[in-house]
C-alpha atoms as an extended CHARMM CRD file, in Angstrom:
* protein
*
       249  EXT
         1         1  UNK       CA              4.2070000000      -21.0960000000      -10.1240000000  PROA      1               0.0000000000
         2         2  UNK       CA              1.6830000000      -18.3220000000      -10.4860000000  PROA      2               0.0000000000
         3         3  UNK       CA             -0.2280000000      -15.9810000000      -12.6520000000  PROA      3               0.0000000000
         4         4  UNK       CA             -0.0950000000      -12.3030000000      -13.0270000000  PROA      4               0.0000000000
         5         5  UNK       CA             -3.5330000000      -10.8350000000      -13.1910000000  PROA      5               0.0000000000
         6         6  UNK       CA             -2.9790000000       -6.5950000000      -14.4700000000  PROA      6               0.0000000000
         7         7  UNK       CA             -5.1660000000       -4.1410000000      -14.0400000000  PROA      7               0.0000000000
         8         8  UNK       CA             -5.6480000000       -0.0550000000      -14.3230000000  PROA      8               0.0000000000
         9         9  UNK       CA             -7.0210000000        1.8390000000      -11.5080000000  PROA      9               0.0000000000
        10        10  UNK       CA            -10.2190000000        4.0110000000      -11.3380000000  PROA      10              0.0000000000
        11        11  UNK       CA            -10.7280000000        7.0350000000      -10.3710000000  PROA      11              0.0000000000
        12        12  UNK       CA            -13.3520000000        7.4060000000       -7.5800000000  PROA      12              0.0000000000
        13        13  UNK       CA            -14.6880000000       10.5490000000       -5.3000000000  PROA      13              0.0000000000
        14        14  UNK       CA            -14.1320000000       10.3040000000       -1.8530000000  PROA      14              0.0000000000
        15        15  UNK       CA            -13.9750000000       12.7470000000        0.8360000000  PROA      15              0.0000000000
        16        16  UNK       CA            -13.8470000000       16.0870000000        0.3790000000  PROA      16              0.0000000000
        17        17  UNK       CA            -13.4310000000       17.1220000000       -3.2570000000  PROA      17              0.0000000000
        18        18  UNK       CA            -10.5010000000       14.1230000000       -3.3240000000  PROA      18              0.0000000000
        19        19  UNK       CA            -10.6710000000       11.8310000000       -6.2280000000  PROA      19              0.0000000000
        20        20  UNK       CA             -7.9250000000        9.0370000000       -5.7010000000  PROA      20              0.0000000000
        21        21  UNK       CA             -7.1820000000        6.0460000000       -8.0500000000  PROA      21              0.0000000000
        22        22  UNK       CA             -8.7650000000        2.5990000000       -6.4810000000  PROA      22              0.0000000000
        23        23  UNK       CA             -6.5290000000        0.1820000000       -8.1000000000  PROA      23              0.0000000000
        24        24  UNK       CA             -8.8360000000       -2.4500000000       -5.9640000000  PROA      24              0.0000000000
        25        25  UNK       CA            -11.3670000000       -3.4300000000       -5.0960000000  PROA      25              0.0000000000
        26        26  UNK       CA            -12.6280000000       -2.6160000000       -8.0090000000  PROA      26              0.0000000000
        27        27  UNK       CA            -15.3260000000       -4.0550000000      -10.7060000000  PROA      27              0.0000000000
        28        28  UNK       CA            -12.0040000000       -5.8590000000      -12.6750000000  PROA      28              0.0000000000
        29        29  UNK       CA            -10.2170000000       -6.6410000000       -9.1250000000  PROA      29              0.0000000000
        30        30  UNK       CA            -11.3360000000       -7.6920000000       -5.9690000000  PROA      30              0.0000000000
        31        31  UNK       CA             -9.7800000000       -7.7200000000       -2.3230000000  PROA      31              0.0000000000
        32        32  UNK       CA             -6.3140000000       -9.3730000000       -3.0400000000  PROA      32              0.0000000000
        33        33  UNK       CA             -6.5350000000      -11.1810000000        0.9300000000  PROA      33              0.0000000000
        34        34  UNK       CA             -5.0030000000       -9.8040000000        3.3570000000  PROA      34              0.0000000000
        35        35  UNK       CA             -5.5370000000       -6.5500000000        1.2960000000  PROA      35              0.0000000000
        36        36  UNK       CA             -8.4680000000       -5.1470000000        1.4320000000  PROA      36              0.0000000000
        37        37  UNK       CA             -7.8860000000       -1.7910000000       -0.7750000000  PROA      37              0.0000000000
        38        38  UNK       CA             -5.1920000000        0.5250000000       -2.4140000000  PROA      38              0.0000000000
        39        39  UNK       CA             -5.4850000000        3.7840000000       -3.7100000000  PROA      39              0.0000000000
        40        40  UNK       CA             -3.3610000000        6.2320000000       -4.9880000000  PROA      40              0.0000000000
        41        41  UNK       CA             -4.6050000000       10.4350000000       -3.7710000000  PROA      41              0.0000000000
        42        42  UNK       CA             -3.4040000000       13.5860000000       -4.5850000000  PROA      42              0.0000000000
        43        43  UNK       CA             -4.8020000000       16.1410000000       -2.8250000000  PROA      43              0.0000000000
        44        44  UNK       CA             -4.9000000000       19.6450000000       -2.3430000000  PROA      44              0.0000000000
        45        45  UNK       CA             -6.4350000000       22.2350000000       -0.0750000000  PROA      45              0.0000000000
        46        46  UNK       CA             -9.2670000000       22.6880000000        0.4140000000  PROA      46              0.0000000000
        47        47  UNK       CA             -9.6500000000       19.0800000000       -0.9380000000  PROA      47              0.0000000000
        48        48  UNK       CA             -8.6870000000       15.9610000000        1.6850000000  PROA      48              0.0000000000
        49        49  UNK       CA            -10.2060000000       13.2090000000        3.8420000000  PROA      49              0.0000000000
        50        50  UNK       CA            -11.7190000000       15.8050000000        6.9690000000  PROA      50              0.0000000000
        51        51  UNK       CA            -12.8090000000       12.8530000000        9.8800000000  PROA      51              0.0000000000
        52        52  UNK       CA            -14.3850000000       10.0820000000        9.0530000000  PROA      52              0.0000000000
        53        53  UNK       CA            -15.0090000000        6.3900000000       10.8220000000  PROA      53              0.0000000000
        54        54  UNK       CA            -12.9920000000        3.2110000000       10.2410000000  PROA      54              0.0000000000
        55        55  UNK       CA            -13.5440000000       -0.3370000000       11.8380000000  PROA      55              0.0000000000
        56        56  UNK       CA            -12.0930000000       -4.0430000000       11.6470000000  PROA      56              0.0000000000
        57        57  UNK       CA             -8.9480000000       -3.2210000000        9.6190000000  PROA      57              0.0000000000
        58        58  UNK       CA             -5.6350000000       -1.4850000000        9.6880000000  PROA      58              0.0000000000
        59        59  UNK       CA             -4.4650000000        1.6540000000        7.6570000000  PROA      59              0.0000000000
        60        60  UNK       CA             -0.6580000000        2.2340000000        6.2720000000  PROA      60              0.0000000000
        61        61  UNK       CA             -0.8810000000        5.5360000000        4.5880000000  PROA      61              0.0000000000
        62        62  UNK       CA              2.6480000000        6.7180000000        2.6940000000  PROA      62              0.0000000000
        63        63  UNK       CA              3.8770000000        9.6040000000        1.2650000000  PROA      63              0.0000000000
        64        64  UNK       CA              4.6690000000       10.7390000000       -1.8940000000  PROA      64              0.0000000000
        65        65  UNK       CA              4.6970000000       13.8710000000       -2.4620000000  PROA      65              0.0000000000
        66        66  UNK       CA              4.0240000000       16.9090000000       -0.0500000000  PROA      66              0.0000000000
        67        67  UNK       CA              3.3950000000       15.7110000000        3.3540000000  PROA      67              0.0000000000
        68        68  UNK       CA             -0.1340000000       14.5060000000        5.1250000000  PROA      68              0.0000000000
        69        69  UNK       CA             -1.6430000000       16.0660000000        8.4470000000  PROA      69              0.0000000000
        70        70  UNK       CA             -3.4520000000       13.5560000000       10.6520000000  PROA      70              0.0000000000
        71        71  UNK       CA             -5.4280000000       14.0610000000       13.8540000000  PROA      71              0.0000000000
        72        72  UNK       CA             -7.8060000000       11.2520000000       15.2320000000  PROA      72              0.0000000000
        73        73  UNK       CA            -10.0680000000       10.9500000000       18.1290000000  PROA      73              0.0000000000
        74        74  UNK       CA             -7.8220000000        9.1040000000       20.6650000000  PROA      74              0.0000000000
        75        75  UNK       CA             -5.6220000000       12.6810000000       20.4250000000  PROA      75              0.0000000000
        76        76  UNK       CA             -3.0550000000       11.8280000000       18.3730000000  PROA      76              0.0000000000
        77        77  UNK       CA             -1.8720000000       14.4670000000       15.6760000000  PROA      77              0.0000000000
        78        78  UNK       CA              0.7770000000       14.8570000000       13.3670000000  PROA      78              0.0000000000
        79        79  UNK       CA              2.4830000000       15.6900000000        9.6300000000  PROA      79              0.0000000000
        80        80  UNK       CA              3.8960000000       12.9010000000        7.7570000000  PROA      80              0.0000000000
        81        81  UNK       CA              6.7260000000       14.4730000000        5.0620000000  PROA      81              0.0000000000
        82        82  UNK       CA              7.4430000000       13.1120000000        1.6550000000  PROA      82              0.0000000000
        83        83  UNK       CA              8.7470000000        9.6680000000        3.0290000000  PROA      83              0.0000000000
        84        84  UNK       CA              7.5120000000        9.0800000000        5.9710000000  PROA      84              0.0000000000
        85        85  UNK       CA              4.2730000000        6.5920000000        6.6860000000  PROA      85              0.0000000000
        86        86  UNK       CA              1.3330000000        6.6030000000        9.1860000000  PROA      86              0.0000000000
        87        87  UNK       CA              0.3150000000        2.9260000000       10.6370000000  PROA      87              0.0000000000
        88        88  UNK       CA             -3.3080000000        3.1430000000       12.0110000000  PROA      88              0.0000000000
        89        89  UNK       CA             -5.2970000000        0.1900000000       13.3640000000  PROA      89              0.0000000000
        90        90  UNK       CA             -8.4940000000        1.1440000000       13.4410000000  PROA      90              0.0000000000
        91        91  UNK       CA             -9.7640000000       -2.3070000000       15.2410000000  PROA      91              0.0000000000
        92        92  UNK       CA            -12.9930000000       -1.2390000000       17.0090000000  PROA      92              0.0000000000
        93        93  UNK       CA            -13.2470000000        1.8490000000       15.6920000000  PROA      93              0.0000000000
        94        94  UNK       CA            -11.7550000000        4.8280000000       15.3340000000  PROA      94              0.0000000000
        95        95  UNK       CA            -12.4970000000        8.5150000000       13.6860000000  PROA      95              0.0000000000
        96        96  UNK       CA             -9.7080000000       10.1860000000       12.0770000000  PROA      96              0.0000000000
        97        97  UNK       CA             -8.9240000000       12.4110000000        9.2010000000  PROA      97              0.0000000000
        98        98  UNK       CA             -5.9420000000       13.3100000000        6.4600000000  PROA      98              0.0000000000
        99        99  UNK       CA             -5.8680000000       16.2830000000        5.2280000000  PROA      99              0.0000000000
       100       100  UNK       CA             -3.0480000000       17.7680000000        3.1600000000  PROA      100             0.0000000000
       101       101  UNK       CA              0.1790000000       18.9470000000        5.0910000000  PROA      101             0.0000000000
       102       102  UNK       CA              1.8010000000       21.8310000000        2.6360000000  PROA      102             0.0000000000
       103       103  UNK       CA              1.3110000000       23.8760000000       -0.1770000000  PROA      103             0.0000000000
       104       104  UNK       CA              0.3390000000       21.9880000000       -3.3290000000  PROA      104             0.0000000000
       105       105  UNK       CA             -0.2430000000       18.5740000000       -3.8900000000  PROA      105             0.0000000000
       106       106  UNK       CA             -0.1170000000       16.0610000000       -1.8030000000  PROA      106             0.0000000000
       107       107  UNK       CA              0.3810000000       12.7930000000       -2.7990000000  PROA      107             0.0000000000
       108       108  UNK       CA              0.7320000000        9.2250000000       -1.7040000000  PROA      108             0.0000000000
       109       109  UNK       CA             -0.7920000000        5.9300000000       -1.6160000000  PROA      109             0.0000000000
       110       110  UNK       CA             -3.2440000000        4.1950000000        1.0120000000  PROA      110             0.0000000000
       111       111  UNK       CA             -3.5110000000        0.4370000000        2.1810000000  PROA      111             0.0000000000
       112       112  UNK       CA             -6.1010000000       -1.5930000000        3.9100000000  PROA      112             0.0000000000
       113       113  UNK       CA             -5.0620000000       -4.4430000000        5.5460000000  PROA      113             0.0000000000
       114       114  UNK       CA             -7.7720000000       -6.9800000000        7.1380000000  PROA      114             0.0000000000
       115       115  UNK       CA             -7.6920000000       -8.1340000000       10.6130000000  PROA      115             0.0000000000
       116       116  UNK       CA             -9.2820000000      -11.6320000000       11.4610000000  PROA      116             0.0000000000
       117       117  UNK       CA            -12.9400000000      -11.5450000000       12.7790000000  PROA      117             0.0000000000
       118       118  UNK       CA            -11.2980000000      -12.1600000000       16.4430000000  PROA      118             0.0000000000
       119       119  UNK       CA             -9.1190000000       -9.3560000000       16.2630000000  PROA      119             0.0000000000
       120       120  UNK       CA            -11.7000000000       -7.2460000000       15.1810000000  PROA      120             0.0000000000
       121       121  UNK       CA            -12.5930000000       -5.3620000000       18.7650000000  PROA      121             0.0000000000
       122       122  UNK       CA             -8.4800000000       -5.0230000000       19.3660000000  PROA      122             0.0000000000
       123       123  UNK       CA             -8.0070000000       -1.3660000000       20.5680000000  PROA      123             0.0000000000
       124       124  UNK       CA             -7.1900000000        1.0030000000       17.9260000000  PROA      124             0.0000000000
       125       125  UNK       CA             -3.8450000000        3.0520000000       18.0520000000  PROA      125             0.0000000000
       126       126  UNK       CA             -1.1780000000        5.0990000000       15.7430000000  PROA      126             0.0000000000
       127       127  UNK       CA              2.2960000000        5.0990000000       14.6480000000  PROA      127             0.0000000000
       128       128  UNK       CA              4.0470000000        7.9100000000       13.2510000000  PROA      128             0.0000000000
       129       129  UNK       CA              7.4350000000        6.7940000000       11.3370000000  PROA      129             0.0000000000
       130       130  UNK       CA              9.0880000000        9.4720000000        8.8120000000  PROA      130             0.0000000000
       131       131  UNK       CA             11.2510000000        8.6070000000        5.7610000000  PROA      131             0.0000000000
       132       132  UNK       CA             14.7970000000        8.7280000000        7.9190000000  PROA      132             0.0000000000
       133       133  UNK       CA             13.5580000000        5.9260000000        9.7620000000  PROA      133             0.0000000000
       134       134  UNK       CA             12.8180000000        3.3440000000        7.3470000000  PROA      134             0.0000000000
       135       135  UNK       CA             16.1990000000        1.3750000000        6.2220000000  PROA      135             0.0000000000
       136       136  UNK       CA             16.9730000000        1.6200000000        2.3190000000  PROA      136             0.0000000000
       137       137  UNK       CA             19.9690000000       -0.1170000000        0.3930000000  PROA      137             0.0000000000
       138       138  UNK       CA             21.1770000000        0.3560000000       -3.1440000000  PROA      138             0.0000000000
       139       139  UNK       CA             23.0690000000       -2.0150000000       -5.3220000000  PROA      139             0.0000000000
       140       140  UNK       CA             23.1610000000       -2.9230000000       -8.9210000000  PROA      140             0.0000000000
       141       141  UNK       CA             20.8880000000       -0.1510000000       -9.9060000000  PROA      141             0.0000000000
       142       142  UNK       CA             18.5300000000       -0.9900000000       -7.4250000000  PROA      142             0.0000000000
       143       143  UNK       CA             17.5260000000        1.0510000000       -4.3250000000  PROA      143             0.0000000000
       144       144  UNK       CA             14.8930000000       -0.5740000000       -2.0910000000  PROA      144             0.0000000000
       145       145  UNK       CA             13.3820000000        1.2600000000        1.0050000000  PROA      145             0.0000000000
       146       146  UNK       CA             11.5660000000       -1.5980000000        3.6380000000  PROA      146             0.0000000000
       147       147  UNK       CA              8.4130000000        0.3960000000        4.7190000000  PROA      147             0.0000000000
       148       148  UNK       CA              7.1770000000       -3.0030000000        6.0390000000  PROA      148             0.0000000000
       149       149  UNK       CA              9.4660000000       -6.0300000000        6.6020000000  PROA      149             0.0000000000
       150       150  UNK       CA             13.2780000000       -6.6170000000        8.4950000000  PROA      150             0.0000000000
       151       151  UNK       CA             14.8240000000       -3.2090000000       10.2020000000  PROA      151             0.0000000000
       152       152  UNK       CA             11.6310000000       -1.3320000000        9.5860000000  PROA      152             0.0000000000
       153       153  UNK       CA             10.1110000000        0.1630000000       12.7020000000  PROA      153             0.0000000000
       154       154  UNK       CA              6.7450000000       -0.3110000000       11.4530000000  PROA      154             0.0000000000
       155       155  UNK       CA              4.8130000000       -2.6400000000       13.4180000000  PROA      155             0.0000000000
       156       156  UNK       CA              1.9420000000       -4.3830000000       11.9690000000  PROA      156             0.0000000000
       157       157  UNK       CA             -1.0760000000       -6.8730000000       13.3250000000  PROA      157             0.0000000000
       158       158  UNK       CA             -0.8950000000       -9.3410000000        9.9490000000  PROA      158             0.0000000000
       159       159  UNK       CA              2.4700000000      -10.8070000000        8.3270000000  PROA      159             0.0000000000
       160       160  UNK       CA              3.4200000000       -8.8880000000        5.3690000000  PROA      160             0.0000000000
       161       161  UNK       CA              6.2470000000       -6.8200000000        3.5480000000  PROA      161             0.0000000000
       162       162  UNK       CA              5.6980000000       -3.6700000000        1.6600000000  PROA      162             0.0000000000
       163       163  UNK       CA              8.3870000000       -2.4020000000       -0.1370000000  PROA      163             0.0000000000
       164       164  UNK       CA              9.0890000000        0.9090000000       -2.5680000000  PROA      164             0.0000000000
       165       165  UNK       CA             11.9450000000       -0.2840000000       -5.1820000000  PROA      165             0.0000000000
       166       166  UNK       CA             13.7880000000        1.8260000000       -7.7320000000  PROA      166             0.0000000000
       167       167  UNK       CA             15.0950000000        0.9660000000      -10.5210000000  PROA      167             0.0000000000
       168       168  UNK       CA             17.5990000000        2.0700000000      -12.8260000000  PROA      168             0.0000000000
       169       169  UNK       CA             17.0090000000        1.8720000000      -16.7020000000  PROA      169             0.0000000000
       170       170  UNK       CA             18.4270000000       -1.5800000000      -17.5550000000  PROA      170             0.0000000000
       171       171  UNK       CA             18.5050000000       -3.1420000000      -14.0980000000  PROA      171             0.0000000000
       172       172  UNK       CA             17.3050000000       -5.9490000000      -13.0470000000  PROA      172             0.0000000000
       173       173  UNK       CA             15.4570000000       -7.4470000000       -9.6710000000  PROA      173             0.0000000000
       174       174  UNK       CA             14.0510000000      -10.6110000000       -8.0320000000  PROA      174             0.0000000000
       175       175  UNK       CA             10.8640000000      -10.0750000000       -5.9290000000  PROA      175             0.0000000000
       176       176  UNK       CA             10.5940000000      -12.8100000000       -2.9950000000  PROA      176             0.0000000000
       177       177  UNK       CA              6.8750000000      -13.8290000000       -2.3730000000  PROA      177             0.0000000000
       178       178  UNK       CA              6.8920000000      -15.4410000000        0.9090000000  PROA      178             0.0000000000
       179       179  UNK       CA              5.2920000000      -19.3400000000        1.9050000000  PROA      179             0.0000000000
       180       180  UNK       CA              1.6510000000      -18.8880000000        1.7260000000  PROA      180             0.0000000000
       181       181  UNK       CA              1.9710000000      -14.8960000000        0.9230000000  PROA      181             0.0000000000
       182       182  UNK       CA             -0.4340000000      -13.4640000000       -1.4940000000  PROA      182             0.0000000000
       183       183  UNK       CA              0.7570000000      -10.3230000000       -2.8800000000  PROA      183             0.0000000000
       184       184  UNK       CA              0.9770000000       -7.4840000000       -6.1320000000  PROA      184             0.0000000000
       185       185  UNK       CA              2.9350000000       -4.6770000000       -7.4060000000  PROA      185             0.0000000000
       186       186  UNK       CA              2.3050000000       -1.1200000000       -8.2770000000  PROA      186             0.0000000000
       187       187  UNK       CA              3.8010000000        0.7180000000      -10.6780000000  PROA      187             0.0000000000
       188       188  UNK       CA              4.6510000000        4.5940000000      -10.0300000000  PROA      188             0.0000000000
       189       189  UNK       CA              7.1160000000        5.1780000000      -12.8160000000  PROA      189             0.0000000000
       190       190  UNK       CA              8.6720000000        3.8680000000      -15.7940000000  PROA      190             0.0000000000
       191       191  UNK       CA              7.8650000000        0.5000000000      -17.4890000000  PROA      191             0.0000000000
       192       192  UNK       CA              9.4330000000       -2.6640000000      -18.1150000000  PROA      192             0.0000000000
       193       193  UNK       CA              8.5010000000       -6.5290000000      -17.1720000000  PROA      193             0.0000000000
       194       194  UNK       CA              7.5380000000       -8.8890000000      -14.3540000000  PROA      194             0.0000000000
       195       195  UNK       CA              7.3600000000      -12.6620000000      -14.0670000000  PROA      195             0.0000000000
       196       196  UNK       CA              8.2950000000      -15.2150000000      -15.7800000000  PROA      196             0.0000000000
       197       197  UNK       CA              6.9210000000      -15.4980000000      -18.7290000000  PROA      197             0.0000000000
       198       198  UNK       CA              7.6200000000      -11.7100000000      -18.7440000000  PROA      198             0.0000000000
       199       199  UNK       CA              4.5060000000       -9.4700000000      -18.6730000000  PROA      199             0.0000000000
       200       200  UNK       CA              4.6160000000       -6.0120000000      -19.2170000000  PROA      200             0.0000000000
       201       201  UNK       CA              4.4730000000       -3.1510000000      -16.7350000000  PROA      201             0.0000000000
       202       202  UNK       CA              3.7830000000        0.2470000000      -16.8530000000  PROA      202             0.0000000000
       203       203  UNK       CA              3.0810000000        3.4130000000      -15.0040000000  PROA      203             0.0000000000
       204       204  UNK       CA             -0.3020000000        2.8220000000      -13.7520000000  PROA      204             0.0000000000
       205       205  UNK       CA             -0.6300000000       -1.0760000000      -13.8800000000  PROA      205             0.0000000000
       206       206  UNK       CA             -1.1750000000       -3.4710000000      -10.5920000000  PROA      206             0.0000000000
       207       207  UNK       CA              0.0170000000       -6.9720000000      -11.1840000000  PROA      207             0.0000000000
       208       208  UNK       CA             -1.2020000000       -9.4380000000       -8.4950000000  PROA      208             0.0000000000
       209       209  UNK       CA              0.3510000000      -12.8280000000       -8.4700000000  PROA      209             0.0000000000
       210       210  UNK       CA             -2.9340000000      -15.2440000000       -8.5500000000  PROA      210             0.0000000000
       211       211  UNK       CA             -3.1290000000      -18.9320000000       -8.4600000000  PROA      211             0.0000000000
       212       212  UNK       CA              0.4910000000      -19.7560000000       -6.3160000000  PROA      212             0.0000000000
       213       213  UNK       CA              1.1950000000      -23.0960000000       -5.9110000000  PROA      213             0.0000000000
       214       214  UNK       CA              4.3820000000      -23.2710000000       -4.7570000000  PROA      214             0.0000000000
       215       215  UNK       CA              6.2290000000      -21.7930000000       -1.8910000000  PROA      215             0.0000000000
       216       216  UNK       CA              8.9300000000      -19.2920000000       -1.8650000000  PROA      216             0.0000000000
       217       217  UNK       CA              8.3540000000      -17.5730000000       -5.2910000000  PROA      217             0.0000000000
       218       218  UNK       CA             10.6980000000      -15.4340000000       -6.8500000000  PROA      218             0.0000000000
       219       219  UNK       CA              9.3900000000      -12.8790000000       -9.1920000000  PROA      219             0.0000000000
       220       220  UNK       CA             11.6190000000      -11.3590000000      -11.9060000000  PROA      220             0.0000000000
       221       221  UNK       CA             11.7000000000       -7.3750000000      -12.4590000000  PROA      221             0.0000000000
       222       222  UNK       CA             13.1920000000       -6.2350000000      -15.5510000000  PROA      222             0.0000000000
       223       223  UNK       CA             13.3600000000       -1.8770000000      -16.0640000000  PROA      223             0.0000000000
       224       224  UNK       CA             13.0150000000       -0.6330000000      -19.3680000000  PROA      224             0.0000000000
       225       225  UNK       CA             13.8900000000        2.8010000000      -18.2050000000  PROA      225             0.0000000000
       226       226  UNK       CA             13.6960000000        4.2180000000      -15.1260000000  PROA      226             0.0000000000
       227       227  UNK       CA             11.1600000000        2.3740000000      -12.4780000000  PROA      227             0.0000000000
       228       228  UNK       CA              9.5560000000        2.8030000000       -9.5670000000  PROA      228             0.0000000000
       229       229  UNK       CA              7.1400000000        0.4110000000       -8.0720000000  PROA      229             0.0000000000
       230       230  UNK       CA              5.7590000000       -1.0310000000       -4.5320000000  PROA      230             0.0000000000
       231       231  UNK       CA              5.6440000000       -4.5930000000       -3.9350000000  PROA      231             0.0000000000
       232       232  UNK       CA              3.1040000000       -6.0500000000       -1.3310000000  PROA      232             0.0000000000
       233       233  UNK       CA              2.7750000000       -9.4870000000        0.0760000000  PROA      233             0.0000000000
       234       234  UNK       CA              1.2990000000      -10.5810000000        3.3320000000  PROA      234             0.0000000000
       235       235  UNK       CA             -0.4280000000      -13.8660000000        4.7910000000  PROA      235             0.0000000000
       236       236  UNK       CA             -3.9430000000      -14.0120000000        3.6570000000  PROA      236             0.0000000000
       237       237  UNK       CA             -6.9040000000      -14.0730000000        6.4380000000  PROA      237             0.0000000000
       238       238  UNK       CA             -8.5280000000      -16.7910000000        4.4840000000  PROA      238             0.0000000000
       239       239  UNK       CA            -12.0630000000      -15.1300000000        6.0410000000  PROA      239             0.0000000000
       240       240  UNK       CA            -14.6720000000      -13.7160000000        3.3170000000  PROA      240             0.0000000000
       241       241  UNK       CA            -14.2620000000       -9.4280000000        4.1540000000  PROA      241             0.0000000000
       242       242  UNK       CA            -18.0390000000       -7.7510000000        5.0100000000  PROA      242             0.0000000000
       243       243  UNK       CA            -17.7720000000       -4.2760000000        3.1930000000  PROA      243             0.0000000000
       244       244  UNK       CA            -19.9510000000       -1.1950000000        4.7590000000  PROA      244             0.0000000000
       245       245  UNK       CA            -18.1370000000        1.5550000000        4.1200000000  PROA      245             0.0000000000
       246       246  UNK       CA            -15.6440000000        2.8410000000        5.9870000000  PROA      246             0.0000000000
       247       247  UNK       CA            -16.4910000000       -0.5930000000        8.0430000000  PROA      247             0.0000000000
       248       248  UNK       CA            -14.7550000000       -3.8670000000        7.4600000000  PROA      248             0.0000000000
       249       249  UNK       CA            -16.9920000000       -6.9130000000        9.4570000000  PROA      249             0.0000000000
């Protein structure tokens, strides 16, 4: 069993000019452990994210829209496409910046992930993987792309899954959370329902499945029309996170 807590982002500035959606943590949603923050950008030049610090935490930035350039301070540069993802792991620390990478906007969502206080001084490093890489299946109306989970290349420090799942108008899906996984889903596009008892979901909404008590959840998706959403899970840290900034103690 569980319950579905839904919120609405907010939008917040940050950076240069940027002003993404925080879906969390916000004043109506905390941390949702391992995760320690989601938010949705759109940006477009001048506007971006020019360098700036991170510690104790890694980063999964993917794209949307448009495509995201990203240089750090260990040397490594790059341009993610529509697609494609960035996996950073900031650990000890580590100054980077995104910035957008074409005309336009530039769009696509960002992901903390917590490391354990004793992984906290691991070395940071990058990995670059674009959209072709990433395995995706369709059937029964349903396409679903594993950004984070079985074939993908994308190699992570905590347990988890992150998934981007379309839906046609009418189909249906069952959302696995994991033994011991805490988890939530976004909504991109569309509306319909998710849970059981059903609660509604729209463009917009975060649902995070609170209060689990039992193991190996599944999670109904029902699409009203068209729908796209992610779905994250992961094994929580079970260690109170120390904000300060761009820091994570």
């Amino acid at each position: 069993m569980y319950s579905i807590h839904k919120v609405h982002g907010t939008q917040v500035a940050d950076g240069a000019g940027a002003e993404p959606v925080r879906l969390f943590p916000t004043h109506s949603m905390s941390w949702i452990d391992p995760f320690l923050l989601m938010d949705h950008f759109a940006i477009q030049a001048p506007m971006g994210f020019p360098s700036h610090p991170h510690r104790g935490f890694e980063i999964i930035t993917y794209v949307l829209e448009g495509a995201v350039a990203h240089a750090d301070n260990a040397g490594y540069e790059s341009v993610i496409p529509t697609g494609g993802l960035q996996r950073v792991i900031a650990g000890r620390g580590i100054v980077h910046s995104e910035m957008p990478g074409s005309d336009g906007i530039n769009s696509g969502l960002q992901l903390w992930i917590n490391l354990p206080r004793s992984e906290k001084g691991i070395d940071p490093s990058y990995q670059e993987v674009l959209s072709e890489e990433l395995p995706e299946i369709t059937a029964n109306g349903v396409r679903l792309r594993t950004l984070v989970g079985d074939g993908s290349p994308v190699t992570v420090c905590r347990p988890m899954v992150y998934f981007d799942i379309h839906l046609d108008s009418g189909a249906t899906h069952e959302l696995h959370l994991p033994e011991n996984y805490r988890g939530f889903v976004y909504v991109l596009t569309g509306a319909g329902s998710i849970g059981e008892p059903q609660t509604s979901a729209e463009i917009g909404d975060l649902l995070a499945f609170t209060d689990v008590t039992d193991t190996n959840n599944t999670i109904p998706v029902h699409a009203d029309t068209q729908m796209r959403l992610v779905f994250v899970a992961g094994q929580p840290v079970g260690e109170r996170p120390r904000f300060n900034g761009p820091f994570v103690d």
